[in-house]
Structures are given as structure tokens and as C-alpha cells.
N, C-alpha and C positions, 0 to 999 in steps of 0.2 A: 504494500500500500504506500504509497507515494504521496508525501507529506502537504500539506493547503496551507495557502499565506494569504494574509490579508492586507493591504496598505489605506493605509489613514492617514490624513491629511489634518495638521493642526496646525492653525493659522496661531499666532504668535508675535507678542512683543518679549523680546529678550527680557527688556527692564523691569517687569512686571507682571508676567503670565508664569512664575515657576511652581507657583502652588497650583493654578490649574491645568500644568502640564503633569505635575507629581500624583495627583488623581486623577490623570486619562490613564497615566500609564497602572497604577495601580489598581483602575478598574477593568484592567484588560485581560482577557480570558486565558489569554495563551502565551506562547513565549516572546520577547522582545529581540528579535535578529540585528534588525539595525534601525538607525535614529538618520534620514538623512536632512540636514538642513540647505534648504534656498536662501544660499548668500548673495545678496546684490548690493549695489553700491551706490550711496545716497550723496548726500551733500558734502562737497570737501572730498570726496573720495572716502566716503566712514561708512564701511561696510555696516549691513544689516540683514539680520534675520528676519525673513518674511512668513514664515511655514516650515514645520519639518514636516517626511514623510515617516511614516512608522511603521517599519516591516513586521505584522504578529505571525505565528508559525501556532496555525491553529491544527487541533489531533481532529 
């Protein structure tokens, strides 16, 4: 049987969303593979997080 993933999309402010990142992840069913975040580049050249995606590894 060949394993199912799921990706989720959470939109995000670095400065201020870690407590409702700390409870998506900890309400999430299955396992956490990988975290990837969309870095782009804002003013001045000052990189910013827009969204991670969230890879779960459901059974």
C-alpha cells in the first residue's frame, strides 16, 4: 500500500501568526514531511513570508 499526502496551504504573517501556525500543525492528523515557505521580496529588498505549504503523510 503506497503511502497518501496531503498539502495545505497557510497563509501567514511571520511576525504574528506562530501561535496559529502551532495549532494547525498540532491539529493535524498525520505526519508533518515538510514545511515549505513562499519567500518573496518586499520593500528595500526585505524578504517575506507569504504562505507555507504543508506536506501531511496521511495512513
Amino acid at each position: 500500500m503506497s503511502p497518501k499526502y496531503r498539502v495545505h496551504r497557510f497563509g501567514l504573517r511571520m511576525t504574528a501568526d506562530q501561535d496559529r501556525l502551532e495549532q494547525f500543525l498540532n491539529g493535524l492528523e498525520g505526519e508533518v514531511v515538510s514545511i515549505v515557505p513562499n519567500v518573496t521580496l518586499g520593500f528595500f529588498w526585505a524578504h517575506r513570508v507569504d504562505f507555507v505549504l504543508v506536506v501531511e503523510k496521511v495512513a
